[in-house]
N, C-alpha and C positions, 0 to 999 in steps of 0.2 A: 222892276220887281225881281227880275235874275241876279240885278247887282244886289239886292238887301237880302235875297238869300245865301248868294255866295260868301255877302261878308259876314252873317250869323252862324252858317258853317262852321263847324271845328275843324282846327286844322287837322290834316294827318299827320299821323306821326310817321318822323323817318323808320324804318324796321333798319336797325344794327345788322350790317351783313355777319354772319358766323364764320366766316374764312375772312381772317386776317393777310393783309397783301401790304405792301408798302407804303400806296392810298390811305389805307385806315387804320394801320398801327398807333400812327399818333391818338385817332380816337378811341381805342379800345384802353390801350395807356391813361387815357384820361378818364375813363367810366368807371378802371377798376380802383384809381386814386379816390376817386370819389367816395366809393364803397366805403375805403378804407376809413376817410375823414369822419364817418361816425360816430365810430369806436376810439378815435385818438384821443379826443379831447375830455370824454371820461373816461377813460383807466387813468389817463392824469391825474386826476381828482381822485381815482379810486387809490392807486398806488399811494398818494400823500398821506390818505386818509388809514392805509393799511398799515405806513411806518409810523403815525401817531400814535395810534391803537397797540404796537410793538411795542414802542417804547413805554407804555403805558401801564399796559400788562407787568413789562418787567419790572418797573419802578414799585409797582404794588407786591409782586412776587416778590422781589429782594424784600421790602419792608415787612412783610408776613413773615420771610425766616429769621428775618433781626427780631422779631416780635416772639416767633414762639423759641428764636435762640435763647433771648434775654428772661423769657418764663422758665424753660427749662434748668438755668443757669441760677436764677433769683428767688423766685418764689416757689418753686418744685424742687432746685439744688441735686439736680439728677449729676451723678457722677461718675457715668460710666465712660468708657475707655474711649468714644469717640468725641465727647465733648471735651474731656481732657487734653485731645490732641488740635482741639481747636482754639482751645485757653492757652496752648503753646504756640499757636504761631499770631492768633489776635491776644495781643496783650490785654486782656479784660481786668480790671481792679474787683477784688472782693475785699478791700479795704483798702486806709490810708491811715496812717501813721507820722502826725506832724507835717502834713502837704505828699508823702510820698507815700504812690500807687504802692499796695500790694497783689502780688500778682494773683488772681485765681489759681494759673496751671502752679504754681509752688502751694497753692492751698490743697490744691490736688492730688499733686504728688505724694507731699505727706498724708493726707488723709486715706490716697489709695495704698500706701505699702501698709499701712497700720490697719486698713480692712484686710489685705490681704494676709497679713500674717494672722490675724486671726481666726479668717475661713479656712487657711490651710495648715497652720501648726496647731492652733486649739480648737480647728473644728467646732467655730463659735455661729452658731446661725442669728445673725444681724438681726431678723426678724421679729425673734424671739422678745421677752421682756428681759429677758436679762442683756441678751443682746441689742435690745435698743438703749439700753444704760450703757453698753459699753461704745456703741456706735456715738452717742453725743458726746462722750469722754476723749476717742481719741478725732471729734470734730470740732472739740476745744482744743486741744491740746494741737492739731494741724495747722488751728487759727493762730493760735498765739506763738509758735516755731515761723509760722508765714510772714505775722506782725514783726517780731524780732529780728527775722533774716533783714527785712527791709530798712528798719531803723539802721540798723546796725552797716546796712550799703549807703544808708543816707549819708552817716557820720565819716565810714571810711571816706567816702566822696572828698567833704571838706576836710578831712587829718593828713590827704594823700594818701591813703593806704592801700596797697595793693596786693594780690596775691596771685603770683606767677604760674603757668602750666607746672613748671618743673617743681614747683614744692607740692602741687595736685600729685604729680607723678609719684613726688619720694612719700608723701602720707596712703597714697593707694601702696604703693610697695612695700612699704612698714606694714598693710593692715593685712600683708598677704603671710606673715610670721604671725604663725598660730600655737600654742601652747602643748599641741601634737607635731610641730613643722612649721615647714616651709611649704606652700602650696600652689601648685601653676596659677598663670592667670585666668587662663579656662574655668579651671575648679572654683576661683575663687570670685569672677560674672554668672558660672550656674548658682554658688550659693547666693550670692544675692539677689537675684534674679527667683531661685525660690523660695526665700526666706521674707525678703523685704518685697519680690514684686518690682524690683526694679532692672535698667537697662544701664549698661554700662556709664554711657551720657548721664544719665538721673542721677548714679553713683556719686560722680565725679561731681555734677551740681550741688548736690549733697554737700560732698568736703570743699567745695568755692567756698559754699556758703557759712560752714562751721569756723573754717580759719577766718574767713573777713568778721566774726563776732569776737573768735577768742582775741585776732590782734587789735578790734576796736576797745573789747572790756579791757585788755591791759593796758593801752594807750591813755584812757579816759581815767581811769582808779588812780589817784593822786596819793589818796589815802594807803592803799596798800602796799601801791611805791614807798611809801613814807616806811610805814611798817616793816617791808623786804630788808629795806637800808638798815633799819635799825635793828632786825636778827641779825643781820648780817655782820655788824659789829660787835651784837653781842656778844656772840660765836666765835669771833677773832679772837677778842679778849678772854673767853675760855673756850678751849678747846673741848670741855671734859662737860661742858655743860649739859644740865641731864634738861629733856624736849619738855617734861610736862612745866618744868620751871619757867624754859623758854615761852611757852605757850602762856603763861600764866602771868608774866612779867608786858607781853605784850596785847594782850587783853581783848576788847573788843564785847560787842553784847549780839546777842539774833542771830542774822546770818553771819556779820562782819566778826563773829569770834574765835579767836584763832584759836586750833583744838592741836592736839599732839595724838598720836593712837601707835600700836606695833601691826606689824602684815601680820607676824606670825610667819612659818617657814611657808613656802611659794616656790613652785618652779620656775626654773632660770628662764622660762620664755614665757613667765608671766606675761597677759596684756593690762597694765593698768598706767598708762599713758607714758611711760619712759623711767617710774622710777625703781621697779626693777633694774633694769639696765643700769642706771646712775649708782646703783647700790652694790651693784658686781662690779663696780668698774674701783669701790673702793677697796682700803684695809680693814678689818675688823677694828670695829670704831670708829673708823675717819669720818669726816661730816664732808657732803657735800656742797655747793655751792648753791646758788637758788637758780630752781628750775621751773620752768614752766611746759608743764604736761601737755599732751596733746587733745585732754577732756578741757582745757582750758579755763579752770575752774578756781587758778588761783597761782600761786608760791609757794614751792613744796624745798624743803630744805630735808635730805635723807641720811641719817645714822646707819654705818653698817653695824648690824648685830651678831651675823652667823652667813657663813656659806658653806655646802658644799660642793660635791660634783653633779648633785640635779637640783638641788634647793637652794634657799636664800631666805633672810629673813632682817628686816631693819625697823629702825622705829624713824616717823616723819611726824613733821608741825607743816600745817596747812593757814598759810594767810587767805583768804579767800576773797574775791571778788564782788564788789558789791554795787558798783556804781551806774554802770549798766543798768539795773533791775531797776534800781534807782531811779534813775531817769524816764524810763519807759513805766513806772508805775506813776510817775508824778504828770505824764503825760495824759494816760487813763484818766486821771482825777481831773487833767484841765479840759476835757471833753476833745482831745488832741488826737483821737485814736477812734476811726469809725471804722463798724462794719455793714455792709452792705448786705449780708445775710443774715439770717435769725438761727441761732442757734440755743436749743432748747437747752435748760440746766438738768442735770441729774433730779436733783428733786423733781421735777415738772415731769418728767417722764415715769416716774417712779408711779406720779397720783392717776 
């Protein structure tokens, strides 16, 4: 009966000595390992589960600011100074032009110097109804400069055309000779800068982009080539030839018609793309050679009529350019030319 009680007995339990000695170190070592094994094997599982959920999180955050970027951008068309600067470093298309991107931040750019000059030289509140007439005018008018710029980088692409810092440099430098002066370059990044709302760099983008259209349109106009050659020996063959004649012998209809007109007298630091200057550089009378201005607009051939010591005065024939427009309007019609924005017409705003 002693033995069936003893063996039903619970055992006792050893009691852990609390003074650690060299005996039972190893044991105490092994009690508190034990503790530990609890906790190791879920934080594991928690830790995994916590960088899931990280990555998770972020993947939905990035896609909510691409989300309400692309609202702001598309169907809101918010254009303020920070989104601008974000259209400049992500290349985002607000159109395409024959397979090429057009940039937003150039739709930007222009549409922001042309609010700004409006808020701050005509004190035009944008708001207004007159002012949302002019806000969609120059929001066509920033699309179709944006459309054009990029054509026009298309073609240079495949003609080779290039246009170097250093001619950046001489057209910024020419545009610093003002019809009062010559002006620092300080004076002449604060006027633009309050005039147009623009930054030195935007400047300069600006004229990249005017030269690679003036020397694409010259490149491409066969016709006006044709036309230049053939004043140009008109004009050999008489010297004495009077401009409206010449105008009139090489003809032309619309835009493509060559016109003749006088300045009338003008000061010697007229800006009207170089042909002042070509006009002082003659005799009274002489004809100049064909020139191509820096408005880029055409073939200017100059008669001197008159100078003095502040004025000038000649008479010119304008072959003008047309092939360009040409192209880019024949592109519109083959549905070659999309916008990614809506841009309301004057009339619509008007109703």
């Amino acid at each position: 009966m002693k033995k069936l009680l003893h063996k039903w007995r619970k055992p006792v339990q050893k009691t852990i000595p609390t003074r650690i000695t060299n005996e039972t170190v190893a044991e105490h070592r092994e009690r508190i390992l034990a503790g530990g094994r609890r906790f190791k094997y879920p934080m594991q599982y928690a830790r995994h589960r916590l960088v899931s959920m990280t990555i998770v999180i972020t993947l939905v955050a990035f896609l909510l600011i691409l989300l309400v970027g692309w609202w702001q951008l598309y169907p809101a068309q918010n254009t303020n100074t920070f989104l601008y600067r974000v259209t400049r470093v992500v290349p985002l298309p607000v159109a395409s032009v024959d397979g090429e991107s057009v940039k937003y931040s150039d739709y930007l750019m222009y549409y922001n110097s042309s609010a700004h000059y409006l808020k701050q030289s005509e004190q035009l509140n944008l708001n207004s109804n007159d002012g949302q007439l002019q806000n969609n005018h120059i929001k066509r008018k920033s699309m179709d400069i944006a459309i054009a710029n990029s054509y026009a980088a298309k073609l240079a692409r495949e003609l080779g055309i290039n246009v170097s810092q250093q001619r950046i440099d001489q057209v910024t430098d020419d545009d610093r000779n003002t019809s009062t002066g010559r002006i620092s370059q300080e004076t002449y990044d604060a006027s633009a800068l309050s005039i147009l709302g623009w930054t030195p760099s935007e400047y300069r983008h600006d004229t990249k982009n005017r030269l690679i259209r003036q020397d694409v349109a010259y490149a491409i106009d066969a016709k006006a080539k044709q036309q230049q050659e053939k004043a140009t020996q008109l004009i050999q063959n008489d010297k004495a030839i009077d401009f409206d004649v010449l105008a009139k012998e090489l003809g032309g209809e619309g835009d493509a018609k060559v016109t003749a007109a006088v300045s009338g007298l003008v000061p010697r630091t007229n800006q009207d793309g170089g042909l002042t200057r070509a006009a002082l550089s003659l005799e009274k009378g002489g004809l100049s050679s064909p020139i191509r201005t820096s408005a880029g607009d055409g073939y200017y051939f100059v008669k001197l009529l008159e100078k003095t010591e502040t004025q000038v005065s000649y008479a010119y024939v304008r072959i003008p350019l047309t092939e360009f427009n040409s192209r880019l309007e024949a592109l519109k019609k083959q549905d070659k030319v999309k916008e990614f924005i809506k841009i309301a017409d004057e009339v619509e705003t008007a109703r």
